[in-house]
DOLODREN-226854 format. One record per residue (C-alpha): residue number from 1; x, y, z; residue in three letters. Coordinates in nm, 3 decimals. Example, Ala and Ser with C-alpha at 12.3 -4.5 7.8 and 13.67 -1.06 7.14 Angstrom:
2
  seq       px       py       pz  type
    1    1.230   -0.450    0.780   ALA
    2    1.367   -0.106    0.714   SER
***
This chain:
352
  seq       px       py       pz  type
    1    0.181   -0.194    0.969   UNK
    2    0.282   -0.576    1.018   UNK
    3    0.414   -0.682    0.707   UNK
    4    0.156   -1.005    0.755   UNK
    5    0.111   -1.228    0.439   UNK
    6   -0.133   -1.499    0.333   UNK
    7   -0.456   -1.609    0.387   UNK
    8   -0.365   -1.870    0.676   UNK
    9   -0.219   -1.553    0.871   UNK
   10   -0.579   -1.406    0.882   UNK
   11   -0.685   -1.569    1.211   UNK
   12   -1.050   -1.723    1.158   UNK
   13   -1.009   -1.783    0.795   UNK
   14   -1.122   -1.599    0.454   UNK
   15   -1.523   -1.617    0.592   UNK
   16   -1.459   -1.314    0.891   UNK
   17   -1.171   -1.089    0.717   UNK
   18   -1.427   -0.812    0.605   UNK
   19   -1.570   -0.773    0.923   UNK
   20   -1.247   -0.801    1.151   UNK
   21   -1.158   -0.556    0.828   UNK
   22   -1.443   -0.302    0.926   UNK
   23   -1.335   -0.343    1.269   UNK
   24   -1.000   -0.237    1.199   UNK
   25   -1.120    0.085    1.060   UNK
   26   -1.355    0.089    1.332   UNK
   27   -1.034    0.120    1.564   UNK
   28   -0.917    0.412    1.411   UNK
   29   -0.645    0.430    1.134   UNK
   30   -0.432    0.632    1.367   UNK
   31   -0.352    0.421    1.704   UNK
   32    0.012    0.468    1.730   UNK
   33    0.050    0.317    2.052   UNK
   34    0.396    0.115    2.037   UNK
   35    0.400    0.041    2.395   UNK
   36    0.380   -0.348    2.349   UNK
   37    0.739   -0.348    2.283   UNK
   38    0.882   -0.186    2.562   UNK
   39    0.988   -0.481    2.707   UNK
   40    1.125   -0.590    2.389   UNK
   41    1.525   -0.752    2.373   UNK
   42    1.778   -0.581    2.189   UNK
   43    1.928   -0.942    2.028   UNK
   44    1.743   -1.192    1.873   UNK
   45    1.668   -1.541    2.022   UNK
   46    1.599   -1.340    2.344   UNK
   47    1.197   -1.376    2.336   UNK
   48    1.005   -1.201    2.568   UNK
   49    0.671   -1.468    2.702   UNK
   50    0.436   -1.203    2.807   UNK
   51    0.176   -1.387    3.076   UNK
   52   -0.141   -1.419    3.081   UNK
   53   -0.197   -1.203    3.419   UNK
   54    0.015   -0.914    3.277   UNK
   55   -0.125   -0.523    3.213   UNK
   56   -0.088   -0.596    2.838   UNK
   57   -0.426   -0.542    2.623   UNK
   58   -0.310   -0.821    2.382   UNK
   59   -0.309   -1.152    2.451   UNK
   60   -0.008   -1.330    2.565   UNK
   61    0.271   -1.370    2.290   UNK
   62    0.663   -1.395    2.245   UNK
   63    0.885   -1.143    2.102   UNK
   64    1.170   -1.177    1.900   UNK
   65    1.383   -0.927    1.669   UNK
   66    1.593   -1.091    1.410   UNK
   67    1.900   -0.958    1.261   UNK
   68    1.826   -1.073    0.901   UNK
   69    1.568   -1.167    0.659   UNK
   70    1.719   -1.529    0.679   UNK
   71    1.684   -1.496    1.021   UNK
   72    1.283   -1.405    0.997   UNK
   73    1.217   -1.675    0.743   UNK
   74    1.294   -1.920    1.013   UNK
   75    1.134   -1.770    1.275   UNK
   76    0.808   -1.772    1.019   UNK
   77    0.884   -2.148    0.883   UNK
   78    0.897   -2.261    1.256   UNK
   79    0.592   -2.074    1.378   UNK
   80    0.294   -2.168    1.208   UNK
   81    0.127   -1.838    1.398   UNK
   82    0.374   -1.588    1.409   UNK
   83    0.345   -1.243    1.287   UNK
   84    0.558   -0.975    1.137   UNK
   85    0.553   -0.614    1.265   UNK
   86    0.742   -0.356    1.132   UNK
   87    0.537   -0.013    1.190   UNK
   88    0.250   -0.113    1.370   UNK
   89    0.038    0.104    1.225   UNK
   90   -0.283   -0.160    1.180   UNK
   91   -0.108   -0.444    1.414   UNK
   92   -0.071   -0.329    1.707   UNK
   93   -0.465   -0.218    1.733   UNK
   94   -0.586   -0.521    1.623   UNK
   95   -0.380   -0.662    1.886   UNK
   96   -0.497   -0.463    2.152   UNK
   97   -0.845   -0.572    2.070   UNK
   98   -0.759   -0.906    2.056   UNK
   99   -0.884   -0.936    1.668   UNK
  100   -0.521   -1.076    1.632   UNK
  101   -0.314   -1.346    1.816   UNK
  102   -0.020   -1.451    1.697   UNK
  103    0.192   -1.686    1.923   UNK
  104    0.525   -1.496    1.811   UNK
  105    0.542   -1.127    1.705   UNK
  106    0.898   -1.101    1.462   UNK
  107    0.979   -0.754    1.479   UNK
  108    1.180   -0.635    1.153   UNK
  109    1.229   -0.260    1.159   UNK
  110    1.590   -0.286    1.264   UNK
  111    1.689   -0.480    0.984   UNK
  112    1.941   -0.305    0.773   UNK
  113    1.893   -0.522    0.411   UNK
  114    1.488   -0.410    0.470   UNK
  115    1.553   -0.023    0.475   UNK
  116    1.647    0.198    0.201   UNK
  117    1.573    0.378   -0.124   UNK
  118    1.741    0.311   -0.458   UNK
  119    1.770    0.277   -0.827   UNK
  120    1.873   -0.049   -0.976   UNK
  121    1.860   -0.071   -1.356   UNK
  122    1.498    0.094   -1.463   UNK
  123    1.372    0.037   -1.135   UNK
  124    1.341    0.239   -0.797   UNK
  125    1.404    0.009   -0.508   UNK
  126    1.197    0.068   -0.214   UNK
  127    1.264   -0.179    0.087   UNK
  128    0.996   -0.281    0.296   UNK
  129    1.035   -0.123    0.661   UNK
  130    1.128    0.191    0.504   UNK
  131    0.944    0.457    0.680   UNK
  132    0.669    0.619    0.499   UNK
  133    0.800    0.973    0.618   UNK
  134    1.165    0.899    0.455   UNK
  135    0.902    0.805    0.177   UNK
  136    0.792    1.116    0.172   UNK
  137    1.120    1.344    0.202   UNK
  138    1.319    1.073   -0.086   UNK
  139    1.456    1.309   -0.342   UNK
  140    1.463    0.942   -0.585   UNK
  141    1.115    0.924   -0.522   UNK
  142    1.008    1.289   -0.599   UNK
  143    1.268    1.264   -0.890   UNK
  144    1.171    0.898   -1.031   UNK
  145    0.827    0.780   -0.869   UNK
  146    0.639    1.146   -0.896   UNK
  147    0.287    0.968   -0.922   UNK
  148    0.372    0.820   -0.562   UNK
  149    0.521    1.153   -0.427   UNK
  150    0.201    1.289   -0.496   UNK
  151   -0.007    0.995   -0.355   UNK
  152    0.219    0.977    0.034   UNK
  153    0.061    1.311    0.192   UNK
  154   -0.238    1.095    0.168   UNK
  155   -0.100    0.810    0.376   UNK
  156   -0.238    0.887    0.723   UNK
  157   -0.117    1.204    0.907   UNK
  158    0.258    1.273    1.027   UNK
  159    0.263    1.078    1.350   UNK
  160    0.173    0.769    1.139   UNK
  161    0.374    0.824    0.872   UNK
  162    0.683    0.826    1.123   UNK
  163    0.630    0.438    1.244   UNK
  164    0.441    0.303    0.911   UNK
  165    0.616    0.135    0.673   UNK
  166    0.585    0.146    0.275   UNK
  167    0.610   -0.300    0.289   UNK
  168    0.353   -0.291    0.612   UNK
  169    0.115   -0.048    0.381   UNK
  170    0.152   -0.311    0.108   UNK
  171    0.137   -0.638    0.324   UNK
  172   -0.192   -0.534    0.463   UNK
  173   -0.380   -0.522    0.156   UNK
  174   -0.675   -0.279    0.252   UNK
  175   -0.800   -0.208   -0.047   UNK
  176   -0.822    0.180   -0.003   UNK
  177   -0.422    0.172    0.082   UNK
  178   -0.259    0.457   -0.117   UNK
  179    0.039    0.290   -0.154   UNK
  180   -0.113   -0.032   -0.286   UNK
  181   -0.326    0.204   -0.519   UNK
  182   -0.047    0.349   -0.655   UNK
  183    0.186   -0.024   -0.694   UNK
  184   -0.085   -0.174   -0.865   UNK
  185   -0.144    0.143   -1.160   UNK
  186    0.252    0.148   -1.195   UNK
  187    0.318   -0.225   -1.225   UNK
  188    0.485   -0.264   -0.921   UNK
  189    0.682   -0.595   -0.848   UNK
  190    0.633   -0.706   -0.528   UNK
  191    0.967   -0.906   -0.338   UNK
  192    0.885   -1.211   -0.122   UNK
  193    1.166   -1.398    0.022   UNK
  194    1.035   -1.792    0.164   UNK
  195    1.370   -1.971    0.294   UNK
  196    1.636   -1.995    0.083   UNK
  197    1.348   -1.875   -0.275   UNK
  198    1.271   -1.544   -0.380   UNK
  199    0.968   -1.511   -0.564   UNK
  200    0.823   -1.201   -0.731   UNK
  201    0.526   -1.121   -0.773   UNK
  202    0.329   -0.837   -0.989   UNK
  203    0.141   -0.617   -0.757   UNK
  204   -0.196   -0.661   -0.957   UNK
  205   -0.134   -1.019   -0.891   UNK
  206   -0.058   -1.007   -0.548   UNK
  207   -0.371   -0.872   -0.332   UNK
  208   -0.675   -1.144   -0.358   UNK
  209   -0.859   -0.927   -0.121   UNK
  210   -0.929   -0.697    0.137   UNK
  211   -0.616   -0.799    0.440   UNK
  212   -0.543   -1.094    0.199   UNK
  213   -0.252   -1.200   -0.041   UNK
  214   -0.097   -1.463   -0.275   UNK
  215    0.163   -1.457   -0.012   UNK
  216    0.262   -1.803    0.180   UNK
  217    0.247   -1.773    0.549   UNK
  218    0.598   -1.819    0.538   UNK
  219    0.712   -1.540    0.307   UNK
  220    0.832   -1.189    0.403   UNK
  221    0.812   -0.910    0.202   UNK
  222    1.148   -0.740    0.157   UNK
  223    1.133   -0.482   -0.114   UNK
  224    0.901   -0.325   -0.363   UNK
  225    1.040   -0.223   -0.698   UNK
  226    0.849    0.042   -0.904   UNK
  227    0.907    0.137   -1.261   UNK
  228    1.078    0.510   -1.315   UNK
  229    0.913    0.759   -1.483   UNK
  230    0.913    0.745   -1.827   UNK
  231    1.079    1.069   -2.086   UNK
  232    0.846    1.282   -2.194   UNK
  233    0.558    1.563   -2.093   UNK
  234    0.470    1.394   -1.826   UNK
  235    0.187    1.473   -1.571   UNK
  236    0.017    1.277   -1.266   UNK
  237   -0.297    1.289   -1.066   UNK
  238   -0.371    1.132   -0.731   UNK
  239   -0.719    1.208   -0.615   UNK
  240   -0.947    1.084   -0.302   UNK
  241   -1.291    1.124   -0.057   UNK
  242   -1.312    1.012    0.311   UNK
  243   -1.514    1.153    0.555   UNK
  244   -1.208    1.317    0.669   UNK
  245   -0.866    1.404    0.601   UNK
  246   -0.612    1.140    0.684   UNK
  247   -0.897    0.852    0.697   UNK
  248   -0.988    0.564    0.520   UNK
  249   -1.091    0.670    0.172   UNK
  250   -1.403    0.547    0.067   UNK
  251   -1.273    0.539   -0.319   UNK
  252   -0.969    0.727   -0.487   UNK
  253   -0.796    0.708   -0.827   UNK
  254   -0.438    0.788   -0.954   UNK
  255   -0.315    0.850   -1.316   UNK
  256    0.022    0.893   -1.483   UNK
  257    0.072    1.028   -1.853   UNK
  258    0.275    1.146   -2.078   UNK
  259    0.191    1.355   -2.380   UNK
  260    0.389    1.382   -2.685   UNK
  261    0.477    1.739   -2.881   UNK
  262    0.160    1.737   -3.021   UNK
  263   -0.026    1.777   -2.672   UNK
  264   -0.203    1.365   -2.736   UNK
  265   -0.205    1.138   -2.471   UNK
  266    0.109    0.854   -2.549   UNK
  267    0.067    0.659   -2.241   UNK
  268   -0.163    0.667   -1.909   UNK
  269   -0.213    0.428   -1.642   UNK
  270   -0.485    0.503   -1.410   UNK
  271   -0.593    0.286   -1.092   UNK
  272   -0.896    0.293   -0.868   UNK
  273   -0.930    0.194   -0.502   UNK
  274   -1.129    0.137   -0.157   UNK
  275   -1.447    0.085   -0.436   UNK
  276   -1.415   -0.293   -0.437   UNK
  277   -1.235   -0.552   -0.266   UNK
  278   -0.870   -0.492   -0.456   UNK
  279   -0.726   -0.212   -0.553   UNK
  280   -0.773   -0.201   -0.971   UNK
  281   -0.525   -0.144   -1.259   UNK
  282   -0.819   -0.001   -1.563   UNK
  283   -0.758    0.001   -1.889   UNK
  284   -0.702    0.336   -2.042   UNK
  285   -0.587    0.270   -2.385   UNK
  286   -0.905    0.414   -2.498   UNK
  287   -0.768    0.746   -2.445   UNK
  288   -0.476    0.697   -2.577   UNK
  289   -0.402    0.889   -2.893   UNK
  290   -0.645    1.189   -2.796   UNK
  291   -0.597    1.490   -2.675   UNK
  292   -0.781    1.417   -2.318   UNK
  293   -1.102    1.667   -2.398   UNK
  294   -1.254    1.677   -2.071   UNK
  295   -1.569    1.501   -2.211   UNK
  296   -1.379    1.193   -2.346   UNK
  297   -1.240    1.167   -1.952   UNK
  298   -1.553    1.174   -1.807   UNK
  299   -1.707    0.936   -2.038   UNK
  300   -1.429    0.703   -2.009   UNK
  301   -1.440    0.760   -1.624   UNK
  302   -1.790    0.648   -1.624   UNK
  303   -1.796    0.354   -1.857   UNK
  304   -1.477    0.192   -1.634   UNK
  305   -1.656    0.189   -1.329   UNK
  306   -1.955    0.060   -1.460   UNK
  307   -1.716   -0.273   -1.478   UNK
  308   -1.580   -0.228   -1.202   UNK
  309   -1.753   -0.461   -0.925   UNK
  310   -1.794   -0.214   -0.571   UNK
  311   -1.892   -0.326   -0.232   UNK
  312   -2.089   -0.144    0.028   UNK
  313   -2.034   -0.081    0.352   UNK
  314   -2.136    0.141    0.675   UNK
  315   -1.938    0.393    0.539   UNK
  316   -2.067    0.403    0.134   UNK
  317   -2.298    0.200   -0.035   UNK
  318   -2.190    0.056   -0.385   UNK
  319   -2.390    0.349   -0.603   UNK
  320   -2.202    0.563   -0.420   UNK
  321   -1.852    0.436   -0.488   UNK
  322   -1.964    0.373   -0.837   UNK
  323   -1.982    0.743   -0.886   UNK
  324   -1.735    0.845   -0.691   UNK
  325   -1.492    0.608   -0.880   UNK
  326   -1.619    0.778   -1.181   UNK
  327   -1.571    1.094   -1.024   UNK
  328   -1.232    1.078   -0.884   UNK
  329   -1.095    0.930   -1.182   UNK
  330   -1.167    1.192   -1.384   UNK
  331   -1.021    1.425   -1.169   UNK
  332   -0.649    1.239   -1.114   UNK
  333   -0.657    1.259   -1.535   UNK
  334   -0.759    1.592   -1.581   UNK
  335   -0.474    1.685   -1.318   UNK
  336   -0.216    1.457   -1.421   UNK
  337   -0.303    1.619   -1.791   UNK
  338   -0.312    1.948   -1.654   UNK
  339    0.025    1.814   -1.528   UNK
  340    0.237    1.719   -1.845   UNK
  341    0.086    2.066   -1.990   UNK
  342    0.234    2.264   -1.783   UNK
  343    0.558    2.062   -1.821   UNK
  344    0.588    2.266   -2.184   UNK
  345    0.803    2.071   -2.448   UNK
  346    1.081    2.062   -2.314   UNK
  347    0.980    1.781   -2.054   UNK
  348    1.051    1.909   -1.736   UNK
  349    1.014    1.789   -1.384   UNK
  350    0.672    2.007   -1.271   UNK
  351    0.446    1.696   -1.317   UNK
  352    0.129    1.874   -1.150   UNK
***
């Protein structure tokens, strides 16, 4: 996915992002075609001017593949129009239907300083065109991040998770994004370098919308940095619906908890997303302090999403993402309790 930020990137403005939005789905979530790059220079300042009369679906564009984040920033401050791809995953369709039309395409996925998985202080590390797939196999992440190990078999199918990036996931901003989903329950801090500045941003703060950001058009985003895991019984629940496996969900919820020796609930985040135009951090502290009786979940399940402000679309009206929020929430708590029970006292690492 092109790790694309702000609102001017969007080509035709805020007032047609839904629809080219529903005509991204429309393209399918899983065009993997990568062949606009084959062409492409090894070194940067080498672009490739593709021309007009060429066999390429997209229009015509330049190509060029820094060798640093200092190198994109440039590339992005000088070119009002260019756009970042790193997996390709969303990009590349939307350029092959013309939806997008940038004047320079920056690819980033050989970048070294934007790769990797790591712990720094309390944090794990994840750098923006890391791979979804190495993602998926990171022993830090299934030891540290277990609420997002349980939310990346989710993420597309295999042949997607190969090229897609965890930074292009975020950088796109569709609302039913697992990976988004699962930033914005953990408070996530999301990396932008602009120039010279890095600014940071909390994920709950940073999507405005579906495909839209508080990013400038002249940031990239170069890491993602997640809390660990906190001690404890801890349990997590990642749960979603789409009319089939692997595609767009039309709502899901996560949850991460821990319960203390007397089997109550000491802390839970939950999250909710593809139900409105964001995804949603809720507020569970209503919950906190019980012992998570199925009844109390559902209840609390149902009186969130009644705040909770859905859209409607071809695929699910808003009653029906009202109540499958509700639905689905329930279900990532009751599993992320089930979770931390199983765990026993001791606090172990089977977190459901």
């Amino acid at each position: 996915m092109g790790l694309l930020r702000g609102r001017s990137r969007m080509e035709g403005g805020e007032g047609c992002v839904r629809d080219r939005w529903a005509a991204d789905r429309a393209a399918g979530r899983h065009d993997a075609d990568a062949r606009h790059c084959r062409t492409a220079p090894r070194l940067s300042g080498q672009p490739v001017v593709h021309p007009v009369g060429s066999v390429m679906k997209p229009a015509s564009f330049r190509y060029v593949r820094p060798n640093s984040v200092a190198e994109v920033c440039e590339v992005l401050a000088a070119e009002p129009d260019a756009r970042i791809i790193a997996g390709g995953q969303t990009l590349t369709p939307m350029l092959a239907m013309r939806l997008a039309r940038p004047s320079v395409l920056v690819d980033i996925h050989r970048i070294g300083e934007l790769i990797g998985i790591s712990r720094v202080d309390g944090a794990v590390v994840i750098r923006s065109a890391t791979r979804q797939v190495d993602a998926l196999h990171s022993a830090i992440i299934d030891e540290d991040l277990p609420l997002l190990a349980k939310a990346l078999p989710w993420v597309g199918h295999p042949p997607t998770r190969t090229r897609g990036t965890v930074g292009g996931s975020i950088a796109n901003a569709d609302p039913s994004a697992e990976i988004g989903l699962v930033a914005v329950t953990l408070d996530a801090e999301i990396v932008l370098a602009d120039g010279e500045d890095e600014e940071v941003v909390l994920a709950e703060d940073f999507f405005i919308g579906p495909m839209l950001t508080v990013a400038s058009p002249s940031a990239c985003l170069t890491e993602v940095r997640f809390p660990r895991r906190p001690d404890g019984r801890l349990g997590v629940g990642f749960q979603e619906i789409s009319s089939r496996k692997s595609d767009f969900a039309f709502a899901s919820a996560a949850a991460q908890l821990v319960l203390d020796a007397d089997g109550a609930c000491s802390e839970l985040r939950v999250g909710v997303g593809g139900v409105g135009d964001v995804p949603l951090k809720l507020d569970a502290e209503a919950l906190c302090g019980t012992r998570l009786a199925d009844a109390e979940i559902r209840d609390f399940a149902v009186a969130a999403m009644a705040d909770v402000e859905t859209v409607g679309d071809l695929h699910a009206s808003e009653a029906y993402r009202r109540r499958a929020g509700a639905a689905l929430i329930a279900k990532a708590i009751i599993e992320a309790r089930q979770g931390a029970l199983n765990t026993g006292s001791s606090g172990g690492r089977n977190v459901g």
